[in-house]
N, C-alpha and C positions, 0 to 999 in steps of 0.2 A: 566373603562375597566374591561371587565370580562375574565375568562379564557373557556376554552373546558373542563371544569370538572365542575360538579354540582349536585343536587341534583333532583329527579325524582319524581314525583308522579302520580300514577296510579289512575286513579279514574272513576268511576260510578256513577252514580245518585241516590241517597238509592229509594226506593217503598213510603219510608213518613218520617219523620222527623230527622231520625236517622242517626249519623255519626259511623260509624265503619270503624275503621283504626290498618293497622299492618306497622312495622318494619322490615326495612332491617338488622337494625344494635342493636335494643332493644327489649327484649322479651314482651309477651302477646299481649292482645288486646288493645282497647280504644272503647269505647262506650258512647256514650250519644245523645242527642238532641240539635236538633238548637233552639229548643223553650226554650231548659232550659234557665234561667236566671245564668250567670256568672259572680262571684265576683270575683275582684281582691285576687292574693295571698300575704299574709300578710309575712309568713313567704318566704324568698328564698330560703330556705335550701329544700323547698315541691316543684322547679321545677323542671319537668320531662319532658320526653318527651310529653309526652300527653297536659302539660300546654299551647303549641307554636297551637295545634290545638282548645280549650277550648277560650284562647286569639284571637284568628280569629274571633271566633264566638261572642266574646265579644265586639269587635273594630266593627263588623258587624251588631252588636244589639245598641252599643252608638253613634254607627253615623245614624242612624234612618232605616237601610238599612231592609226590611222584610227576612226573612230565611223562606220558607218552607219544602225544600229540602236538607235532610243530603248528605252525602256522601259515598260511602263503597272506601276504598284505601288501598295501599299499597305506604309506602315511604321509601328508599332509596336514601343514602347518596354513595359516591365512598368508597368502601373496602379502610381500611386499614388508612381513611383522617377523622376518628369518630373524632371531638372535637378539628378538625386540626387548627380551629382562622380561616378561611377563609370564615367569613360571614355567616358562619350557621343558624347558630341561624336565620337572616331574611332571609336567603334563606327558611329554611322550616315555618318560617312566611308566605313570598310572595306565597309559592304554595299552602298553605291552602287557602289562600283567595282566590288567582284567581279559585283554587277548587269550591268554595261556590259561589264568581259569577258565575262561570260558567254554572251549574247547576240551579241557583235560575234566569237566565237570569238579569243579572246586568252586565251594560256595566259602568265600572268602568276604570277611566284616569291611566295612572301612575304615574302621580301626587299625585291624591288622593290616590293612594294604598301607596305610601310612608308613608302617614302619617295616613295612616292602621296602616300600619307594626310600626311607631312610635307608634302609642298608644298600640300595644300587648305589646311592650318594655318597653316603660314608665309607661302605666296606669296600664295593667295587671299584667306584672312580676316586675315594681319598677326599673328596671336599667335606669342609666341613659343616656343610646345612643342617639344619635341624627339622623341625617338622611340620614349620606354618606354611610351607608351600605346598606340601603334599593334602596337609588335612583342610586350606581351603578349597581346593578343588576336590578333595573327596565328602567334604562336611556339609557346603553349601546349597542354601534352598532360596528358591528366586526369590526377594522383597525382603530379604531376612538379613539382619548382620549375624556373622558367628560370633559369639565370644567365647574364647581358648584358652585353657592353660596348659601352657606346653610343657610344661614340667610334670603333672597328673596326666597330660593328653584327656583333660574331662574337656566338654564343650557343652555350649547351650546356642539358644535362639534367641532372638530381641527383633520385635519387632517396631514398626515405626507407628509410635502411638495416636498421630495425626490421622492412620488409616485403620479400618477396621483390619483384620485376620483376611477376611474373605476380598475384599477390592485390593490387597496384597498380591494376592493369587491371580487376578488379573491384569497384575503389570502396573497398576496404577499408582505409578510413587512420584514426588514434584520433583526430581533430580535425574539429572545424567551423567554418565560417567563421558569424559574425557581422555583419550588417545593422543597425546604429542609426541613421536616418534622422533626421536636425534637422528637420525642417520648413522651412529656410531656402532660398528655392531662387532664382536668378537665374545668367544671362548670364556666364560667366567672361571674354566682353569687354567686356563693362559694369563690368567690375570690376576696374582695371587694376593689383590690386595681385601677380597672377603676374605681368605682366610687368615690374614696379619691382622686385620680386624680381633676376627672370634679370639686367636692365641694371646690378643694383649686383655679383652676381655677377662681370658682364664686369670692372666698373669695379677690384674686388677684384684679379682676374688681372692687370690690365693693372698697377698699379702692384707689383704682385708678381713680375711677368716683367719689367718695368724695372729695377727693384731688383736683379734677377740677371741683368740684360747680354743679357737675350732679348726687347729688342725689336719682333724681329719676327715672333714666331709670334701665333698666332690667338689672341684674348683670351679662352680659357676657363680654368677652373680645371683641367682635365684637363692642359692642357701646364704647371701649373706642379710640381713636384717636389714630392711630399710631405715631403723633406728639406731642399727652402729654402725650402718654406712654412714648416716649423718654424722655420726661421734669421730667415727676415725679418717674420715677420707683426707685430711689433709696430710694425713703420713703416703697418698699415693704420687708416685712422679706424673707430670705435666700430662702426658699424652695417657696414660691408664687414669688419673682423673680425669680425664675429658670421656672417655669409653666409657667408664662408670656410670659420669653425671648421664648423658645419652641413655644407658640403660634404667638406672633410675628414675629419670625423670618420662621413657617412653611407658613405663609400666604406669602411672598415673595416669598419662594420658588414655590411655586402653581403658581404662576403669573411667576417666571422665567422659570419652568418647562412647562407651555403652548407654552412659545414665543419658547423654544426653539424646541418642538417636529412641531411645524410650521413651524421651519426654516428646519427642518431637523437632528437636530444636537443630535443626540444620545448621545454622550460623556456627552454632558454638562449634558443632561437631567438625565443620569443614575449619574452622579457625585450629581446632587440636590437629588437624591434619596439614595445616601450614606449620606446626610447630614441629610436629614431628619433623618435617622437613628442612627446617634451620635447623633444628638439633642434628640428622641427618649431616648436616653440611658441615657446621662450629663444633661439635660435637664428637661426631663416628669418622668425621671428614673424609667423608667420602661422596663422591661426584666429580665428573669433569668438568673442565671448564663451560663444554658447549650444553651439559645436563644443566649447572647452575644456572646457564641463561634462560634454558627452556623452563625450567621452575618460578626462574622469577617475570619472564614473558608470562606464562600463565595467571601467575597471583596477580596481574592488572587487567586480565579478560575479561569484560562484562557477564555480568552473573556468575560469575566465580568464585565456589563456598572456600573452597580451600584446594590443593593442592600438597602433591611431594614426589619423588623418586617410585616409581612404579617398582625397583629392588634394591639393589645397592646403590646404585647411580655409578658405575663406571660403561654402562653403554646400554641403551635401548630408548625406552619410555620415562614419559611422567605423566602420571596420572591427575585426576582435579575432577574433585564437584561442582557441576555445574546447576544454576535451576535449569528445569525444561526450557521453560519460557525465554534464555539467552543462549541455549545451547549452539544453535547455529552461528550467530555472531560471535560468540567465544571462538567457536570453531575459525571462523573468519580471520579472525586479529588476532591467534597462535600462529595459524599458516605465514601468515603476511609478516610479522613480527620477526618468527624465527627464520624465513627466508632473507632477510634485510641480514639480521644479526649470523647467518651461518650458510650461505648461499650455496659454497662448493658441496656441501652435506646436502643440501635441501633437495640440491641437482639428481643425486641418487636416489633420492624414495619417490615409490609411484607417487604420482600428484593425488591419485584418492585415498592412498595411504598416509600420510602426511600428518593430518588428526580427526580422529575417530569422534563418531557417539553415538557413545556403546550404552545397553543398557543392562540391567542387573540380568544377573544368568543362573545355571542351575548345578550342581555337582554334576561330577562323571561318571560317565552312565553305559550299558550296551544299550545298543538302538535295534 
């Protein structure tokens, strides 16, 4: 599911080979060619903005794809949500690229752009994302939950059984999404604790697929058996059973979170979406301090189904269900709450940026 807030790009067709692009939210230009050849960057500490479009074209030249046609753009993010955790980073991935097929005449799946946008992530800039941030923004259809298997990349649709198909398509859903903004904003590769994350994940698998005579399949937790994870996990050390149990037990919730927005049943579903969120916390332990408070501010907002970390929870958002009907006073006592609890942060975000309500939205798309 996506929301009504995103990122924009403007764009033309260059005269010949040249991409020249500006910023809403970052000064200067960027310039170069589609023809140039693009290496991956070695260091992290050297991405910039300019890397996410340099990366397009690089994912666009290693999957065999011809460039002849640069771009001239303009991209903007929403005022005020710079570095918010809300998928950035592959949001202004997905609009480079659809940019350069566009232009270059490339009718490209959304499929395949998912695993575009993986390789600007992985090959080019080195982090290790996988691919639920790309395929909700490429996957999503307004009123609709996705349901993903990232390991297949299969996906489906679930709708909310309380409404028909068609009063779907007209917006008419009894919840709203919720915007609480930290203030805290930096570099998810300046900040390598996603990826010390995923590395103890593998580390978890592999001694857990050792342990049960499987060697030699790939070191994720998806190939190990939710039935000899139960058997073996007390052979894992402290902190790799903690990534586990988190991994484990978020895969359940996925599958209890589907049946239940099928049946209808908001309550349950926003309550699996507070779990995931302590699991988040006790669990993947990951969040700062001032993300914790803004989680647990939320889970006491009136009308408020559930809540969690809008990504990792080392800087941006937290997201939460709200019903319509308490939207604005949720709204009210987040603002008020987390300025009391984090004042010199609060000082920084525009006052209408502060907390959103937002409502369900559509993939990405040319306009």
């Amino acid at each position: 599911m996506t929301i009504n807030y995103g990122v924009l790009l403007g764009f033309v067709a260059s005269d010949d080979a040249e991409i020249s692009l500006q910023s809403g939210q970052f000064e200067g230009a960027i310039r170069f060619r589609v023809d140039d050849l693009q290496k991956p960057i070695e260091n992290p500490e050297n991405i910039n903005w300019e890397s996410y479009a340099r990366g397009a074209v690089y994912a666009l030249q290693n999957f065999g794809y011809e460039l002849k046609k640069g771009i001239i753009g303009y991209i903007s993010g929403v005022k005020g949500l710079d570095s918010s955790g809300l998928s950035s980073s592959a949001a202004v991935g997905i609009a480079y690229l659809m940019a350069l097929e566009n232009v270059n005449g490339l009718v490209i799946s959304p499929v395949d752009n998912i695993q575009l946008d993986k390789s600007i992530e992985n090959k080019y800039l080195g982090l290790e994302n996988g691919i639920l941030d790309p395929s909700a923004i490429l996957l999503s259809r307004h009123g609709y939950l996705t349901f993903m298997d990232c390991k297949t990349a299969s996906h489906s649709y679930v709708y909310f059984s309380e409404l028909s198909k068609s009063q779907q398509c007209q917006g008419q859903l009894p919840f709203k999404i919720l915007l609480a903004f930290s203030g805290l904003q930096h570099n998810l590769p300046k900040k390598r604790g996603y990826n010390t994350r995923v590395f103890e994940c593998k580390d978890a698998a592999r001694a857990l697929l050792c342990a049960t005579g499987c060697e030699d399949a790939s070191c994720i937790l998806r190939n190990v058996d939710p039935a000899m994870y139960e058997a073996q996990k007390c052979i894992l050390e402290e902190n790799l059973a903690r990534r586990a149990e988190h991994y484990f037990s978020e895969m359940k919730r996925v599958v209890k979170g589907r049946d239940a927005w099928a049946r209808g049943n908001l309550h349950e579903f926003g309550q699996l979406i507070s779990a995931s969120g302590r699991s988040s916390i006790l669990n993947y332990e990951c969040g700062s301090k001032e993300m914790i408070q803004l989680y647990e501010i939320l889970l006491k907002a009136p009308g408020v189904l559930g809540a969690r970390f809008s990504g990792a929870g080392f800087r941006g958002c937290c997201l939460a269900i709200v019903e319509s009907d308490h939207a604005e006073a949720a709204a009210a006592y987040v603002r008020a709450e987390y300025e009391k609890a984090q004042p010199e942060l609060v000082s920084k975000i525009p006052a209408d940026r502060r907390v959103l309500v937002c409502e369900p939205g559509d993939g990405a798309r040319v306009i």
